[in-house]
C-alpha positions in Angstrom: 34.7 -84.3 -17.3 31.7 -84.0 -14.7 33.6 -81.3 -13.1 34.1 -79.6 -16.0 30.2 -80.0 -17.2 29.7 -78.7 -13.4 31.4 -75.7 -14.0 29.7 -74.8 -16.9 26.3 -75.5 -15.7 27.3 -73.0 -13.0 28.9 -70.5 -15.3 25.3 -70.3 -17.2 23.7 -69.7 -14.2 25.7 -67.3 -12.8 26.0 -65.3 -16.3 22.3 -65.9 -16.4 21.2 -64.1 -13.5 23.6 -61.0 -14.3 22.2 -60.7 -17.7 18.4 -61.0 -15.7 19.9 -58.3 -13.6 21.1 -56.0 -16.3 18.1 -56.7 -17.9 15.9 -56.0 -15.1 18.1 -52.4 -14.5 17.3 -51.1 -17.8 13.7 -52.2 -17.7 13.3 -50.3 -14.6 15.3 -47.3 -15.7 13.6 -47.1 -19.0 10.2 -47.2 -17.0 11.7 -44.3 -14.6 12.5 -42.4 -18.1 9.6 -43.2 -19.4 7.6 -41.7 -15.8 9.4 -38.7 -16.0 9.0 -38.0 -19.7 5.2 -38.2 -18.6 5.6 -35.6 -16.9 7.3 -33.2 -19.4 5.0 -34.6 -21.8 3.4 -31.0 -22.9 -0.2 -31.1 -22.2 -3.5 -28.8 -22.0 -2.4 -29.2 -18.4 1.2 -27.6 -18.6 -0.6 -24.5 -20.4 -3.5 -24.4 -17.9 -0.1 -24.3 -15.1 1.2 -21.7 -17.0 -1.6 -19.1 -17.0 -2.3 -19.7 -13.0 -1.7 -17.3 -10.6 -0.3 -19.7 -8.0 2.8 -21.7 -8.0 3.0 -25.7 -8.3 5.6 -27.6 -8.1 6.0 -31.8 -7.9 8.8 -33.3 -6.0 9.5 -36.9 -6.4 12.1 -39.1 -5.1 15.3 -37.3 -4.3 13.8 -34.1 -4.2 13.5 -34.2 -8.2 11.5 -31.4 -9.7 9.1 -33.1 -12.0 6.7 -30.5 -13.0 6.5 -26.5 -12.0 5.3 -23.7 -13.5 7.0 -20.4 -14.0 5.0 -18.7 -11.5 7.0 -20.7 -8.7 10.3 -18.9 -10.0 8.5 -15.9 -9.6 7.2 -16.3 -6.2 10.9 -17.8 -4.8 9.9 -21.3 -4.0 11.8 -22.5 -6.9 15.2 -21.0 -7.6 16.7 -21.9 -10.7 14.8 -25.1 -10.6 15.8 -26.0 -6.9 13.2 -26.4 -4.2 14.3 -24.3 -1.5 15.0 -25.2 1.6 11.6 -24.8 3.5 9.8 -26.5 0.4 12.1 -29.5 0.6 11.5 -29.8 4.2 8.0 -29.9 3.9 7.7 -32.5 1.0 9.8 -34.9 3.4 7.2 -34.0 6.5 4.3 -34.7 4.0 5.9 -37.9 2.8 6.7 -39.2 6.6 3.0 -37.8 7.5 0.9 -38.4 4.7 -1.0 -35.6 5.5 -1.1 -31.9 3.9 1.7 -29.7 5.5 0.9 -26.0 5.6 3.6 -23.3 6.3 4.0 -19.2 5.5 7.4 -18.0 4.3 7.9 -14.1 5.0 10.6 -11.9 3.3 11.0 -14.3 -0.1 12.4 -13.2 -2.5 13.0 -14.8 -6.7 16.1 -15.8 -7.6 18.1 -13.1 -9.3 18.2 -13.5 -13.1 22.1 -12.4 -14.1 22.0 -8.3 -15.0 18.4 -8.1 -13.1 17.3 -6.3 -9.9 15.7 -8.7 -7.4 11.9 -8.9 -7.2 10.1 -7.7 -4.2 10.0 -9.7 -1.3 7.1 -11.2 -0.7 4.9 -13.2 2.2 3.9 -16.8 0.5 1.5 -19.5 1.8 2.8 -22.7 0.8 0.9 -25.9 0.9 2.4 -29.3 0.2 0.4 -32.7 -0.1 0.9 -36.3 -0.8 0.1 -36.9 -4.7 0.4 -39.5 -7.1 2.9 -42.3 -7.0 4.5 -40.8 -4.1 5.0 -37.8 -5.4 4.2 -34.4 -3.6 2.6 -31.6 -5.0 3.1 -27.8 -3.9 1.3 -25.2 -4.0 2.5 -21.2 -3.4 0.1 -18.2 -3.4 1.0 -14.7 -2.9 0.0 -13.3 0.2 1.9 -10.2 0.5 -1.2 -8.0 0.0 -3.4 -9.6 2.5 -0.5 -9.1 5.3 -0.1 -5.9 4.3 -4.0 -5.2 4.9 -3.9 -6.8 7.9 -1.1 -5.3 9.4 -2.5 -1.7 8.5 -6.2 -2.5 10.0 -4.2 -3.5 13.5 -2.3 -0.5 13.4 -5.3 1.5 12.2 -6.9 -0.1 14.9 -3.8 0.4 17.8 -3.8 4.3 16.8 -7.3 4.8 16.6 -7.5 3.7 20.3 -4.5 5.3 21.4 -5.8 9.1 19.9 -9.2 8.2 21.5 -8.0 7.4 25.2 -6.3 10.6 25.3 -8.9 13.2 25.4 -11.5 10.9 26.8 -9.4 10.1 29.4 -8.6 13.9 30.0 -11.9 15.0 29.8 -12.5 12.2 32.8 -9.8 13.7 35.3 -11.3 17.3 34.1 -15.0 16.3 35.1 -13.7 14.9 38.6 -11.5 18.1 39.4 -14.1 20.3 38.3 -17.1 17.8 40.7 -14.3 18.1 43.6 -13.4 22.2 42.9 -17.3 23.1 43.0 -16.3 25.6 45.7 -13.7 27.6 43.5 -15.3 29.2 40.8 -12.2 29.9 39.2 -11.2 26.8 38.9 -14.2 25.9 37.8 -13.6 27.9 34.9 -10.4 27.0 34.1 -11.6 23.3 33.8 -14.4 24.3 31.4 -11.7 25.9 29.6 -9.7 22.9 29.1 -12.8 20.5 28.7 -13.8 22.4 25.8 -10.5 22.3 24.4 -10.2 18.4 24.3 -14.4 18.4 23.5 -13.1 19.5 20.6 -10.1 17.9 19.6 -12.2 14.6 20.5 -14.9 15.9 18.0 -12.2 17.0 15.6 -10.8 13.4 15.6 -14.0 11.8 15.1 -15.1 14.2 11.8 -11.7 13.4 10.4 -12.2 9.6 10.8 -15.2 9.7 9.6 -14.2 11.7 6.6 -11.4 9.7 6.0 -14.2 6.7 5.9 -16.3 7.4 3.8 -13.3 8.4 1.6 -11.6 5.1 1.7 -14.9 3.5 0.5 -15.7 5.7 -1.8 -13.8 4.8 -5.6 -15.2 8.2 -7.2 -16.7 11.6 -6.0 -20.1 11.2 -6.4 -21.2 14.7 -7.9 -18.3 16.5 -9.7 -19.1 20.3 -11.3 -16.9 23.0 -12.6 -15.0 24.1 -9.5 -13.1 27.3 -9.4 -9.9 27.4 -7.9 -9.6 31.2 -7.1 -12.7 30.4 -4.9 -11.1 27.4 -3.1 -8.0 29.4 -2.2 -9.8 32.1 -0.9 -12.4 30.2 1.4 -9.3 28.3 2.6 -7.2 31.5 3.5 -10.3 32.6 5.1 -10.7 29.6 7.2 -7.4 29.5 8.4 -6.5 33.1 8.9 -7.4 33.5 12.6 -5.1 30.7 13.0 -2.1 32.3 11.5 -2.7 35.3 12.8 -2.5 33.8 16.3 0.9 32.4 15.3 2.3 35.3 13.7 2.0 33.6 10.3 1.6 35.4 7.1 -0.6 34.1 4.6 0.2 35.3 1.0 -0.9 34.0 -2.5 -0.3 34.7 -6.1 -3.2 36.6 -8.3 -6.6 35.4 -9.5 -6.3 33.0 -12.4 -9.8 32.1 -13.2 -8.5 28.1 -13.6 -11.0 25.6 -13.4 -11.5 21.9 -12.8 -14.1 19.5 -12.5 -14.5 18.2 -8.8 -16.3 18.2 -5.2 -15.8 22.1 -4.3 -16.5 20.9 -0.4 -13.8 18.1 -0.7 -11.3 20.5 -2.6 -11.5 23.4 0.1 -11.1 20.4 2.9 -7.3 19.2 1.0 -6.3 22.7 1.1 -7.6 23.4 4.3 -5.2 20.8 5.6 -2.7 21.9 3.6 -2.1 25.3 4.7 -3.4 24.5 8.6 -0.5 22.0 8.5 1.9 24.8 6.9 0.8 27.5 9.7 1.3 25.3 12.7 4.6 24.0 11.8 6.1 27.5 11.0 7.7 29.3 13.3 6.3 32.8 14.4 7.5 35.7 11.7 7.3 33.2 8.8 5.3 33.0 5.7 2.8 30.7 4.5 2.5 31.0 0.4 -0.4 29.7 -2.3 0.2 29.6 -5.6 -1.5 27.8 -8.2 -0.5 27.2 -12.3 -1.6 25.1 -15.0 0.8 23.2 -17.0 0.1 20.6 -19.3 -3.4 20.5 -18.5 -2.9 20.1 -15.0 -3.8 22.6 -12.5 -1.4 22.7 -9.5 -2.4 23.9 -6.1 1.1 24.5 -4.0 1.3 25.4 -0.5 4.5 26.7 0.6 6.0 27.3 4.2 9.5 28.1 5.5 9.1 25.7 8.6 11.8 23.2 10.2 11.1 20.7 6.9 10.9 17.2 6.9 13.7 14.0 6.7 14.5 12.5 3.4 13.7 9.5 5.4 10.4 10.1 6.6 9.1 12.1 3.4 7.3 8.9 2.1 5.1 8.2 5.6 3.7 11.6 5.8 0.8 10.6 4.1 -0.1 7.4 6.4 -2.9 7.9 8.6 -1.6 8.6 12.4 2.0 9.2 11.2 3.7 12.7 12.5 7.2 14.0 12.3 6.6 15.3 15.5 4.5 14.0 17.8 5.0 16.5 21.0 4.5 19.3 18.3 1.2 17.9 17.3 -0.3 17.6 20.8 0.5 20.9 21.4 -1.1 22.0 18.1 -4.0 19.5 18.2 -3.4 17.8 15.4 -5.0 14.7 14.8 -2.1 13.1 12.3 -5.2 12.8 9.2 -4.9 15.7 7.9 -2.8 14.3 5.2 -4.0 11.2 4.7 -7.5 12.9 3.7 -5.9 15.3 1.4 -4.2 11.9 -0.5 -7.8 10.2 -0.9 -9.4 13.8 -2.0 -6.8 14.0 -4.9 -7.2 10.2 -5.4 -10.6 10.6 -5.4 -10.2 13.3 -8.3 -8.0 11.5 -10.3 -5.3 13.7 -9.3 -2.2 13.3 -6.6 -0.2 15.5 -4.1 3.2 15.5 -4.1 5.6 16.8 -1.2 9.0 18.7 -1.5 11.2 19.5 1.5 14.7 20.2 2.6 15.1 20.3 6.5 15.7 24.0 7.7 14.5 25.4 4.6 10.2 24.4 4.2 8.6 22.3 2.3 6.0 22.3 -0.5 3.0 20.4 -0.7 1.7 20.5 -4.7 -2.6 19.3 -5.2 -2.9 18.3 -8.6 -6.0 18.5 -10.6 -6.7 18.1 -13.9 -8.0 21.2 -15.8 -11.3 22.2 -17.4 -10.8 24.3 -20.1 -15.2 25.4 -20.2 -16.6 28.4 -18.3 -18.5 27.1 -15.5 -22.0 27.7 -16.9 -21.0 25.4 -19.5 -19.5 22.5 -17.8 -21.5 23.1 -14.3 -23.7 20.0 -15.5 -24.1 17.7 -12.5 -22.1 14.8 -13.4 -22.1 11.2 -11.5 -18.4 11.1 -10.9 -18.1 7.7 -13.8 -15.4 8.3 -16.2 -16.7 10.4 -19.7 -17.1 8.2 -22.9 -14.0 9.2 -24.9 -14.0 12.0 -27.7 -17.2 13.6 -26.0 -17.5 16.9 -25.3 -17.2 16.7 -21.6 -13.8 14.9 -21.9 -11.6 17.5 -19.1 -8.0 18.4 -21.1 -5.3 17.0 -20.0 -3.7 14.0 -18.5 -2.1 13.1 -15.7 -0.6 10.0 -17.1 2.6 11.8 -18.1 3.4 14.8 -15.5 5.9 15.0 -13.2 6.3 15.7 -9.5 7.3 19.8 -9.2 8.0 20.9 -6.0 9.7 24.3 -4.7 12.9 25.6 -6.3 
């Protein structure tokens, strides 16, 4: 019988503790629940999370997600709910650490929704620090546009030096040889020669630049008038016709329209300038150089047409970067300064307008300036204007809208 009442007394105990056990479990698990539920719970918080341009996400114990916000889908930290790699990494580093853990992921891309393209990829600063009950909260902002800059002012920067060095340093060697050929008056000359020649491409480099400045940081033209195109093309083919001339181009346009549109007449004659310049030096002699201009929609379009080598597919879309050339040995000989373009993009940017390029290699190519028109004479609308957009419904609203045209190139 003592054994017996032995037994028991251990029985209880030992059914004792596992019902304390089981009874501990579910307290703890509830609580856990009850944590994490918290966290859903919708707040002003969750809606204030929403809105933000960053991304958060909380990562608890075994890399749980408790709390994000769409924007860390977007910006590929998050795929379908799951930290990524280089997220989960640094939650663990932060947790070892205790201490922020900053890192920048390039190329990321958001998780491809089923019968959706995948978003652009992107360059994201990603910040991860301890937070509350051991948690660790994340933090992803977009930094694709600040790379971008960055990247372009060192290559602006990288170029600007490289076109500089060459014709300062050639007009260095020149000034020695001509100092050391002081005897030979002929050569003497023939160094003049070529100083002035790189003089002015130096010079020539340095306008453009500066142009191109005060272009970048300007957001409108700051006196726009009634400009007449007839009067641009035909200060433009006057500009340029020595030029073609020397190269055997011809230079040909279309009648007088009498189209008009409000702008900088200075800045419009400098876009077409480059234009056609750029068409006559990269045609071969015996070719012809075309203007043409037509109103469509109320838009005036400006084309310049050549029958030159063309341009690649491929590089069509860097024409109009500043520095860029199809072909570099072709420009040195010409002179070019690889601007010419990118000025003629901020002019029509800078008048609301565009340029558009169309070319075929071995047949030309055709670059279109698009304006919008003015349908007033120019007494009427030749008012000085500041270059701030019209009120809408007044009378000096310009017809026509680029909005909705389309790129029209050569057929």
């Amino acid at each position: 019988m003592q054994l017996l009442s032995v037994l028991g007394y251990v029985l209880v105990a030992v059914v004792g503790v596992a019902v304390g056990w089981l009874v501990c479990a579910m307290v703890m698990r509830r609580a856990e629940a009850e944590r994490e539920q918290a966290w859903r719970q919708p707040t002003v918080t969750d809606h204030v999370l929403a809105a933000a341009e960053a991304g958060y996400v909380v990562i608890g114990e075994n890399r749980r997600v408790l709390l994000s916000n769409g924007r860390a889908e977007e910006l590929g930290v998050l795929r379908h709910g799951v930290p990524i790699v280089e997220v989960v990494d640094a939650a663990e580093q932060v947790a070892i650490l205790d201490e922020p853990v900053h890192l920048t992921i390039k190329d990321l891309e958001a998780a491809q929704a089923f019968g959706h393209p995948r978003g652009p990829a992107r360059t994201v600063q990603v910040t991860a620090c301890p937070f509350r009950e051991g948690s660790v909260l994340v933090t992803a902002h977009d930094d694709t546009t600040t790379t971008k800059v960055e990247s372009v002012r060192r290559d602006f920067l990288a170029n600007v030096s490289h076109e500089l060095k060459t014709p300062v340093g050639a007009i260095s060697l020149l000034s020695e040889a001509a100092a050391d050929g002081a005897d030979d008056p002929d050569a003497v000359r023939g160094f003049a020669v070529q100083l002035a020649k790189e003089s002015a491409r130096l010079s020539a480099l340095v306008n453009e630049l500066i142009t191109l400045s005060r272009l970048e940081s300007a957001d409108t033209v700051p006196e726009l008038a009634a400009v007449e195109i007839d009067g641009v093309i035909d200060e433009t083919l006057n500009r340029v016709r020595t030029a073609a001339s020397m190269g055997g181009i011809d230079l040909a346009s279309d009648p007088r329209s009498g189209l008009l549109v409000r702008g900088d007449r200075g800045m419009l004659v400098t876009a077409l300038t480059n234009l056609v310049d750029n068409a006559v030096h990269y045609s071969p002699s015996g070719t012809q150089v075309s203007v043409s201009r037509s109103r469509r929609a109320g838009v005036v379009t400006i084309s310049v047409t050549d029958r030159g080598v063309g341009i690649p597919v491929e590089l069509q879309e860097r024409v109009f970067e500043r520095f860029f050339r199809v072909d570099p040995a072709r420009s040195r000989i010409t002179g070019g300064t690889g601007l010419g373009l990118s000025i003629v993009k901020h002019i029509a940017n800078a008048h609301g307008g565009r340029v558009t390029l169309w070319s075929r290699p071995g047949t030309g190519s055709t670059f279109s300036l698009e304006l919008t028109a003015l349908d007033r004479t120019p007494a009427e609308a030749n008012r000085p204007s500041t270059g701030t957009r019209q009120p809408r419904g007044g009378s000096d609203r310009p017809s026509g809208d680029l909005a909705g045209s389309r790129s029209r190139g050569a057929q």
